[in-house]
MARMI-459079 format. One record per atom (N, C-alpha, C): residue in one letter; atom name; x, y, z. Coordinates in steps of 0.1 Angstrom, whole numbers. Atoms other than C-alpha are relative to their C-alpha. Layout:
<r code="A" site="CA" X="X" Y="Y" Z="Z"/>
...
This chain:
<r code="X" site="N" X="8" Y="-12" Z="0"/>
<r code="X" site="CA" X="0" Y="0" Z="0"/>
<r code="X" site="C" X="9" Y="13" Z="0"/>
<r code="X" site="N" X="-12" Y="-10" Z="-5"/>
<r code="X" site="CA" X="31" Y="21" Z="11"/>
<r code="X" site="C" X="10" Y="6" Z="-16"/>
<r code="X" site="N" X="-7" Y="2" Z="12"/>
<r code="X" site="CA" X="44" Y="17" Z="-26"/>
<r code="X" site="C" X="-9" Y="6" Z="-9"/>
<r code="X" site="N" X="14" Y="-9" Z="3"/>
<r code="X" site="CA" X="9" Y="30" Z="-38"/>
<r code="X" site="C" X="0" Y="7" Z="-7"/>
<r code="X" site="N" X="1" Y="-11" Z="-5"/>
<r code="X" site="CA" X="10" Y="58" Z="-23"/>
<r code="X" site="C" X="14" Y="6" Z="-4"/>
<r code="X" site="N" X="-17" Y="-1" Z="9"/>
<r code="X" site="CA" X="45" Y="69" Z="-34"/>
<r code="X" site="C" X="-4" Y="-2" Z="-13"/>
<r code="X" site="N" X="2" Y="-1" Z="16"/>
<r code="X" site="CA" X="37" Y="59" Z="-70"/>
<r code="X" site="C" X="-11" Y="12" Z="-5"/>
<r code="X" site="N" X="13" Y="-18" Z="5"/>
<r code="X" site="CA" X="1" Y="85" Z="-71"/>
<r code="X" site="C" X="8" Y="8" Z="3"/>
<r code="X" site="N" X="-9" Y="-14" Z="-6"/>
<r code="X" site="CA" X="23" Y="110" Z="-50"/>
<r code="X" site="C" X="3" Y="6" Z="-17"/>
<r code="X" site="N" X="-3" Y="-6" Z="11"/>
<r code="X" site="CA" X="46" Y="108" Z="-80"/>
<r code="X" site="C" X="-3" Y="4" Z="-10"/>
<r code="X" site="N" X="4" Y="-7" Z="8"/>
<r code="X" site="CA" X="24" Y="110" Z="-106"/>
<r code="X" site="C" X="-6" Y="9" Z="2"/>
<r code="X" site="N" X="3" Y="-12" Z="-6"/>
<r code="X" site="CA" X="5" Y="134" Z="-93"/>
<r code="X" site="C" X="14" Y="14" Z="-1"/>
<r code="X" site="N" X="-9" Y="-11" Z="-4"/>
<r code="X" site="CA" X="36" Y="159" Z="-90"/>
<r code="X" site="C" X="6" Y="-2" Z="-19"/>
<r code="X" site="N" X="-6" Y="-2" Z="14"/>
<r code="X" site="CA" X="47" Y="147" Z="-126"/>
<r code="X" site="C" X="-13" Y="7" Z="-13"/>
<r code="X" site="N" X="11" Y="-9" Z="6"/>
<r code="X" site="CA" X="10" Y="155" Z="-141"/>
<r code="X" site="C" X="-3" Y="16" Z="-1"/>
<r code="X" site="N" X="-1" Y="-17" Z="-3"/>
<r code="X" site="CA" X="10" Y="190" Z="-123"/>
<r code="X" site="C" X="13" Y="3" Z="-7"/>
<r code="X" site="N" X="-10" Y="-6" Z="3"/>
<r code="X" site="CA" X="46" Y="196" Z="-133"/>
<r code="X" site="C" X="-5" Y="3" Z="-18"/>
<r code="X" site="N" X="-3" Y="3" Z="14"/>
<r code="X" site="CA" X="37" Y="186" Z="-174"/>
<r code="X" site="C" X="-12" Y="10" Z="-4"/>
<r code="X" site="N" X="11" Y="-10" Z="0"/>
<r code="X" site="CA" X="2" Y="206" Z="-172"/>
<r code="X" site="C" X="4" Y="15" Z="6"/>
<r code="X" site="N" X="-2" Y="-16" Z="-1"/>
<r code="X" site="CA" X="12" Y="240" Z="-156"/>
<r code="X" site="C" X="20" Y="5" Z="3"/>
<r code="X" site="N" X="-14" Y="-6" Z="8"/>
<r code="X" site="CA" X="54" Y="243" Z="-157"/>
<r code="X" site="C" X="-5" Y="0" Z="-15"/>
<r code="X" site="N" X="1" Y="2" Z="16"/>
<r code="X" site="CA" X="51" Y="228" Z="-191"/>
<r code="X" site="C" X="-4" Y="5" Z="-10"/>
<r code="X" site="N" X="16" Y="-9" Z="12"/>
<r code="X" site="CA" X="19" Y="249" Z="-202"/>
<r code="X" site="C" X="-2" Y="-15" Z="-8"/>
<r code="X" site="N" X="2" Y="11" Z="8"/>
<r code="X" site="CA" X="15" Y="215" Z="-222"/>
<r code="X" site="C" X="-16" Y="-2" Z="4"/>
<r code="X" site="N" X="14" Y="2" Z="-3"/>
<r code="X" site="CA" X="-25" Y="223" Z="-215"/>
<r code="X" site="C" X="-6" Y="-4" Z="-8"/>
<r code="X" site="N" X="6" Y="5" Z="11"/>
<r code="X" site="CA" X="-31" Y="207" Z="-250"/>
<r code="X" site="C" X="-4" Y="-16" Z="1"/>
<r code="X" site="N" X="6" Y="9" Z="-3"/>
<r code="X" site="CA" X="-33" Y="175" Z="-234"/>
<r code="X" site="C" X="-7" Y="-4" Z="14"/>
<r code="X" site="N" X="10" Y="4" Z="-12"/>
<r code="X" site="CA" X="-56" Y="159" Z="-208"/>
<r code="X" site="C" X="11" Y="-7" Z="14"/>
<r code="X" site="N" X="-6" Y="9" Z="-11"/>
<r code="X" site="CA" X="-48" Y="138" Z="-174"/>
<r code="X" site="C" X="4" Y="-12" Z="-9"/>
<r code="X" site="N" X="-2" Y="13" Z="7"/>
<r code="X" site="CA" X="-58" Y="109" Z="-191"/>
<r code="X" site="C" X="8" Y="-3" Z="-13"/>
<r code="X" site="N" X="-15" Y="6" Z="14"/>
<r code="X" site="CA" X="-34" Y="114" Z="-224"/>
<r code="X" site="C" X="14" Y="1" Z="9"/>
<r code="X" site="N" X="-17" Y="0" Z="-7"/>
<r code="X" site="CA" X="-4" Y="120" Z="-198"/>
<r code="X" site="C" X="1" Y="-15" Z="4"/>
<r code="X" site="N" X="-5" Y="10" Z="-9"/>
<r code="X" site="CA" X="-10" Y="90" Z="-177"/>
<r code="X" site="C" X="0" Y="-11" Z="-10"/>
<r code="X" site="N" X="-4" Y="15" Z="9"/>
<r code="X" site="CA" X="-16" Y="69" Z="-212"/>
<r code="X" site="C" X="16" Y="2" Z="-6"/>
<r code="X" site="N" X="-9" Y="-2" Z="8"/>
<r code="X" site="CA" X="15" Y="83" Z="-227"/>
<r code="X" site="C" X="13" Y="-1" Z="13"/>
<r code="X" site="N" X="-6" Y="5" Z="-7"/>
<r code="X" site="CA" X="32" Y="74" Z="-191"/>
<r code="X" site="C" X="5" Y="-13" Z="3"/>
<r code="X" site="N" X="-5" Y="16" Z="-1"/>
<r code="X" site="CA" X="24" Y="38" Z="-194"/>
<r code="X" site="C" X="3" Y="-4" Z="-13"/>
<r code="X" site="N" X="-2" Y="5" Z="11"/>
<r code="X" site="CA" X="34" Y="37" Z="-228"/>
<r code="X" site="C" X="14" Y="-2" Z="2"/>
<r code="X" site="N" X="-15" Y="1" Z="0"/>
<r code="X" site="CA" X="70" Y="47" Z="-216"/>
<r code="X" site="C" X="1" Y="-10" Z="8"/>
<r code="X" site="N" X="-6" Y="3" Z="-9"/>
<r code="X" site="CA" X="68" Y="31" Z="-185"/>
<r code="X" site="C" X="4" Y="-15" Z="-8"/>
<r code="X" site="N" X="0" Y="12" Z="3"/>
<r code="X" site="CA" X="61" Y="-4" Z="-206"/>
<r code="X" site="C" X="15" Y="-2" Z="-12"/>
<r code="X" site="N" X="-10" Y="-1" Z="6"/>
<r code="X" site="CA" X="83" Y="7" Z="-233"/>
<r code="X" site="C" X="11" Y="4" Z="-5"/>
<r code="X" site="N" X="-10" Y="-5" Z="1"/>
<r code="X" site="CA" X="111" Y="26" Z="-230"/>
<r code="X" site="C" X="13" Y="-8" Z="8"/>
<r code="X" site="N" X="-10" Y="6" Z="-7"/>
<r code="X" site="CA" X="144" Y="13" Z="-223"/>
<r code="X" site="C" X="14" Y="8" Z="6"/>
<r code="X" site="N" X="-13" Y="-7" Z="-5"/>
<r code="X" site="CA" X="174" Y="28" Z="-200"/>
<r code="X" site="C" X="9" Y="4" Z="-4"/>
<r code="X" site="N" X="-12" Y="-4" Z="10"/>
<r code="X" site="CA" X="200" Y="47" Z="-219"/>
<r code="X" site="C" X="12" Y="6" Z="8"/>
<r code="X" site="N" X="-9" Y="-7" Z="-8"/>
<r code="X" site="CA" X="220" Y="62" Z="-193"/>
<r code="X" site="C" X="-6" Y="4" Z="15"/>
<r code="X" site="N" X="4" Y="-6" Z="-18"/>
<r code="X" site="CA" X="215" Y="81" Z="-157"/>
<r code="X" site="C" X="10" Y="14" Z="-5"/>
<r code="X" site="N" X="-7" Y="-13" Z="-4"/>
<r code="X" site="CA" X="225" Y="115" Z="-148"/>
<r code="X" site="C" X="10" Y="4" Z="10"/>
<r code="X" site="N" X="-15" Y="5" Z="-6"/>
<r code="X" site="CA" X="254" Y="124" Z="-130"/>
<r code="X" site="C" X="-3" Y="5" Z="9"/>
<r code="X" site="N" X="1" Y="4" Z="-10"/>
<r code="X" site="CA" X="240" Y="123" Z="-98"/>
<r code="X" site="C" X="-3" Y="-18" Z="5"/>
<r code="X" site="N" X="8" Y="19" Z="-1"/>
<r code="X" site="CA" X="227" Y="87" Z="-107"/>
<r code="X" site="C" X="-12" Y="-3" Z="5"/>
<r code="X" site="N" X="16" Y="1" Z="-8"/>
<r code="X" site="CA" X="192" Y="93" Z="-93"/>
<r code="X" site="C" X="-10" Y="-2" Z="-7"/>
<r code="X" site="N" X="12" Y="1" Z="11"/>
<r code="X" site="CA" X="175" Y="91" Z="-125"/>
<r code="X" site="C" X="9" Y="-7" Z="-12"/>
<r code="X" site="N" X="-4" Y="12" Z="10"/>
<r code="X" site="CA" X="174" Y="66" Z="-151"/>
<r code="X" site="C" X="-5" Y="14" Z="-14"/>
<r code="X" site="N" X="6" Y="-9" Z="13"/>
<r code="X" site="CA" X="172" Y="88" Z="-189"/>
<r code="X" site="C" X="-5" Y="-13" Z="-8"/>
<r code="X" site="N" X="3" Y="8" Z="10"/>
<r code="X" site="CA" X="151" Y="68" Z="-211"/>
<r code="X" site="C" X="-4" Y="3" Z="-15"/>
<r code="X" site="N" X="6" Y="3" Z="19"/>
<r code="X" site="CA" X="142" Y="62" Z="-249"/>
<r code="X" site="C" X="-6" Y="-11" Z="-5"/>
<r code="X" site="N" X="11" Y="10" Z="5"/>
<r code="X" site="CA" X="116" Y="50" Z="-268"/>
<r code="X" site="C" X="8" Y="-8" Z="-13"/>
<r code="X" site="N" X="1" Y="5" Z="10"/>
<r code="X" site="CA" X="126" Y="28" Z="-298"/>
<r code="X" site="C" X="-8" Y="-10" Z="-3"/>
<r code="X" site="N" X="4" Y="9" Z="7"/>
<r code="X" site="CA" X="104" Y="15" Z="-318"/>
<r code="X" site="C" X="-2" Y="-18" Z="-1"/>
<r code="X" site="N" X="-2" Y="13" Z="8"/>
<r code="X" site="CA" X="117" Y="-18" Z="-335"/>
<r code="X" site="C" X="2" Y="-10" Z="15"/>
<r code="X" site="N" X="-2" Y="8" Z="-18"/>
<r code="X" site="CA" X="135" Y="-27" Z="-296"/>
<r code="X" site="C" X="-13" Y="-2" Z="7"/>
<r code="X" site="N" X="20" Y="2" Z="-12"/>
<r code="X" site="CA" X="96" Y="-21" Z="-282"/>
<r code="X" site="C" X="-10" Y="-13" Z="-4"/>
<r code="X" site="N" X="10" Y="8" Z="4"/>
<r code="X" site="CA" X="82" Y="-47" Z="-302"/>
<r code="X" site="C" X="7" Y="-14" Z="0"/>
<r code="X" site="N" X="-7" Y="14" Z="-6"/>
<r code="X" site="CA" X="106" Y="-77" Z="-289"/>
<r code="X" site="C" X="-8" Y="-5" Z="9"/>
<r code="X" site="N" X="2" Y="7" Z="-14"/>
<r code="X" site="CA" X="91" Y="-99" Z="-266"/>
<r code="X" site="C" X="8" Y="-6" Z="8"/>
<r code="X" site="N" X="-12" Y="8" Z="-10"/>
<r code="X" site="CA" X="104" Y="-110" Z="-235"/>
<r code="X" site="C" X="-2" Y="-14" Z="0"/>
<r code="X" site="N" X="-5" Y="15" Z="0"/>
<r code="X" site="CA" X="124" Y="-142" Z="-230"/>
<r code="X" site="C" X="11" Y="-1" Z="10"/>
<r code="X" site="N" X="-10" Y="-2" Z="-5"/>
<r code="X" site="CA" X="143" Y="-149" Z="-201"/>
<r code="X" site="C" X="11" Y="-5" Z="-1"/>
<r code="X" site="N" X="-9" Y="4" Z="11"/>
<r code="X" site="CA" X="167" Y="-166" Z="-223"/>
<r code="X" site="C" X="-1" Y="5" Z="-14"/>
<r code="X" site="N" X="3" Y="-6" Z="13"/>
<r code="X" site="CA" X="161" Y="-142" Z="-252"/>
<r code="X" site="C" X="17" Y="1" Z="-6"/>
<r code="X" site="N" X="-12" Y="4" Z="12"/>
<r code="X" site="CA" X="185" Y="-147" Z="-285"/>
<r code="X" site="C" X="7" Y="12" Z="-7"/>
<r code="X" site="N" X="-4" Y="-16" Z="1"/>
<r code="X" site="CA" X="193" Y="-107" Z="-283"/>
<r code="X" site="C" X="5" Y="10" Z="14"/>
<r code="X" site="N" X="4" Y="-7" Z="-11"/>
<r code="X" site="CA" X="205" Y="-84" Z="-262"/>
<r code="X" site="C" X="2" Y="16" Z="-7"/>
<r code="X" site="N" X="0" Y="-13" Z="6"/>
<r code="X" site="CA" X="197" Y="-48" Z="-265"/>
<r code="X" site="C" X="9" Y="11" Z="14"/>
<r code="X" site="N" X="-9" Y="-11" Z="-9"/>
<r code="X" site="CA" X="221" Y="-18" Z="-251"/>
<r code="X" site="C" X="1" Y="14" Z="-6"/>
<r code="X" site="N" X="-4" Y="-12" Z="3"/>
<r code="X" site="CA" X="226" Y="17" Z="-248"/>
<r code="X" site="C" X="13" Y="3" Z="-6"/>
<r code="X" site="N" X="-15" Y="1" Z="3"/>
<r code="X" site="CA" X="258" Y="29" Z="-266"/>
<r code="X" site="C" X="3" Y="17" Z="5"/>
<r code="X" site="N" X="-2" Y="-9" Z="-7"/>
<r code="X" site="CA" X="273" Y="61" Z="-256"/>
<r code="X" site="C" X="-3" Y="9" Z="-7"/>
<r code="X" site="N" X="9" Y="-14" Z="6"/>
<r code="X" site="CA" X="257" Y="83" Z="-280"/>
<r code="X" site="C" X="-14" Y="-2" Z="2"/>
<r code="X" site="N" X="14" Y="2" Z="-4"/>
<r code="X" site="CA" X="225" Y="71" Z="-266"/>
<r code="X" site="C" X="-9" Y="-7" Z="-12"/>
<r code="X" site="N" X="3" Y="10" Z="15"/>
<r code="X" site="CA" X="217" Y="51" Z="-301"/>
<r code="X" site="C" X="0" Y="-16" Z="10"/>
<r code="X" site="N" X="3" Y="11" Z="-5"/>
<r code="X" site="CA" X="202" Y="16" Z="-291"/>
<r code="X" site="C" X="3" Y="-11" Z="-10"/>
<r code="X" site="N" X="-3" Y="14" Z="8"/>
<r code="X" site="CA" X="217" Y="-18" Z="-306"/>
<r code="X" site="C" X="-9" Y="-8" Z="9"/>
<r code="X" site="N" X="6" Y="16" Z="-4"/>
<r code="X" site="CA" X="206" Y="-50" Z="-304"/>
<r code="X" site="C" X="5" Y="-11" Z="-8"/>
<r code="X" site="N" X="-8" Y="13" Z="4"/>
<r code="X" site="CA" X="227" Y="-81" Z="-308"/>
<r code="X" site="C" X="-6" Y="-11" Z="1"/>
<r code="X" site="N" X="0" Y="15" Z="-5"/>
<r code="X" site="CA" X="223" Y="-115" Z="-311"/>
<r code="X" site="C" X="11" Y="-7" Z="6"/>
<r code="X" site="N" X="-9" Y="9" Z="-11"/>
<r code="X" site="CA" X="235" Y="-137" Z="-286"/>
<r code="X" site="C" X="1" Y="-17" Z="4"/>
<r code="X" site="N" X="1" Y="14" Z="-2"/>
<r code="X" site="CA" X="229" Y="-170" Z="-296"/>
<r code="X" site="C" X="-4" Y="-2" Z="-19"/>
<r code="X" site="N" X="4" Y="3" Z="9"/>
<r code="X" site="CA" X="223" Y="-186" Z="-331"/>
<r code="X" site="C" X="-12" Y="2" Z="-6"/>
<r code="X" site="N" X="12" Y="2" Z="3"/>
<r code="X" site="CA" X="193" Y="-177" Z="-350"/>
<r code="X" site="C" X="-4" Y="-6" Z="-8"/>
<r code="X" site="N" X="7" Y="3" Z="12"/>
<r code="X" site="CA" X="173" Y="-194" Z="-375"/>
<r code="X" site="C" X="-6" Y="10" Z="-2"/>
<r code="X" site="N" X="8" Y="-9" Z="9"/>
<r code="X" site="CA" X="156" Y="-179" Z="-403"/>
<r code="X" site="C" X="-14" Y="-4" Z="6"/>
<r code="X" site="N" X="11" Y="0" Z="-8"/>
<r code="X" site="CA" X="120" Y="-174" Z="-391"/>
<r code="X" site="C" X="-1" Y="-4" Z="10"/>
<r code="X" site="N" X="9" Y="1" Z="-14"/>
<r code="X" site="CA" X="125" Y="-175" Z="-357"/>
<r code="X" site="C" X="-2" Y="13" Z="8"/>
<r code="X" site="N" X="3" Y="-10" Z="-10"/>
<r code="X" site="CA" X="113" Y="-148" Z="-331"/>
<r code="X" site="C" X="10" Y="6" Z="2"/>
<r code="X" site="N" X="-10" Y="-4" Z="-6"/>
<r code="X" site="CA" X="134" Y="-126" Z="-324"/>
<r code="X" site="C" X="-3" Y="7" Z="15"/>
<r code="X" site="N" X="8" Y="4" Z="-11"/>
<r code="X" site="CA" X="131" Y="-125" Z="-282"/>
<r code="X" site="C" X="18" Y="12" Z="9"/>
<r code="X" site="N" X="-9" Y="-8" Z="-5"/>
<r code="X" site="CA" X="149" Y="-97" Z="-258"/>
<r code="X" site="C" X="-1" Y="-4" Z="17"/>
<r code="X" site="N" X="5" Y="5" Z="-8"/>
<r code="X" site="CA" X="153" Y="-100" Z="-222"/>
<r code="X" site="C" X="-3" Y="16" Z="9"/>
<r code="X" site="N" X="7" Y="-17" Z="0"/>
<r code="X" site="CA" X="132" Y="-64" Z="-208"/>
<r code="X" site="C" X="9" Y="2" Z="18"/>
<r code="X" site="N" X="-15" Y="-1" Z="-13"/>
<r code="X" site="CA" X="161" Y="-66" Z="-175"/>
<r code="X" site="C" X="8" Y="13" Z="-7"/>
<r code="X" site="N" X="-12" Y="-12" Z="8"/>
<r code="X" site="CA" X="184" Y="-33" Z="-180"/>
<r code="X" site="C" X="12" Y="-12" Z="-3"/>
<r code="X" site="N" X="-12" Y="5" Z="6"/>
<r code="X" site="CA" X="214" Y="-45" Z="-198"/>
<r code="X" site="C" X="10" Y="2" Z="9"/>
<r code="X" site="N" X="-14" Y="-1" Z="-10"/>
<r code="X" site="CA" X="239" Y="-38" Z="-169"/>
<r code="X" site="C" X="-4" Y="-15" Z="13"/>
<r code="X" site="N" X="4" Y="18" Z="-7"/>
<r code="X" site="CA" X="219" Y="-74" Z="-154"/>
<r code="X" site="C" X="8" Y="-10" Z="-3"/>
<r code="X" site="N" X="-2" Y="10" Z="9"/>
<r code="X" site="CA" X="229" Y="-91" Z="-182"/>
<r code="X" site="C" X="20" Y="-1" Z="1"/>
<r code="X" site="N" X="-20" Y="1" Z="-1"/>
<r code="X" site="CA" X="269" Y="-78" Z="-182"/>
<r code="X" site="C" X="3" Y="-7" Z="15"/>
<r code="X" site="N" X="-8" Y="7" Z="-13"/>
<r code="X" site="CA" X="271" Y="-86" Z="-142"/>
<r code="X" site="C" X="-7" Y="-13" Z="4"/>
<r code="X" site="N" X="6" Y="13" Z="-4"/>
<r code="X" site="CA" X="254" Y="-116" Z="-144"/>
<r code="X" site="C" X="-10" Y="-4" Z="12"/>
<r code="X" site="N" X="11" Y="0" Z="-7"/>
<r code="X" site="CA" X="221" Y="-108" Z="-126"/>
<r code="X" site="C" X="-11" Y="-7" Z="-3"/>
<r code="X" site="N" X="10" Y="4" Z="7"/>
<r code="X" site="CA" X="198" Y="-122" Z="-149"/>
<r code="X" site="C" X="-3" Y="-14" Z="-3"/>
C-alpha cells in the first residue's frame, strides 16, 4: 500500500509539473497518464545522470516490439551516444522470433539475470 501511495504522490507531481510548468495544457490527465504507461512499458534505460538518481530513457520502436524471454536470443544496449543496438547472442534461424530480455542490460553484463 506504502508503494501505492509513493507511485500516485509521484504521478501526481509529474501531471501538475507537465500541465502547468510545461503549459503542455493541450493535453488531458488521461493522455499524460496513457502516454506514461506507454513509456513506462516501453522505453528502455539509456544512461542516468550524473547524480545517478534518475534513469534517462528512450523509446525505440523496433526494440519495443521484442518480446520477452528470459533466455532471449538478443540483447539490447545503450551505446554512448545514446543510439540503441541490439545483438544476437545466440544462433538464430531464419523465421525464428526474435526475443529480448526487458532486465536493463547492466543485469545481463554482471550476471544478474
Amino acid at each position: 500500500l506504502e508503494y501505492r501511495i509513493v507511485e500516485d504522490t509521484n504521478t501526481r507531481i509529474l501531471i501538475d509539473f507537465i500541465l502547468s510548468h510545461c503549459k503542455l495544457i493541450q493535453f488531458t490527465e488521461q493522455d499524460i497518464r496513457h502516454i506514461m504507461g506507454v513509456l513506462d512499458t516501453n522505453a528502455y534505460i539509456v544512461g542516468e545522470n550524473s547524480e545517478k538518481d534518475v534513469h534517462l530513457q528512450g523509446l525505440f520502436p523496433t526494440a519495443s516490439i521484442l518480446n520477452h524471454f528470459c533466455s532471449a536470443n538478443t540483447i539490447c544496449f545503450p551505446r554512448e551516444n545514446y543510439e540503441f543496438s541490439c545483438r544476437a547472442v545466440k544462433n538464430i534461424k531464419k523465421g525464428e522470433e526474435l526475443t529480448s530480455n526487458y532486465l536493463h542490460c547492466w543485469y545481463h553484463f554482471y550476471g544478474a539475470s
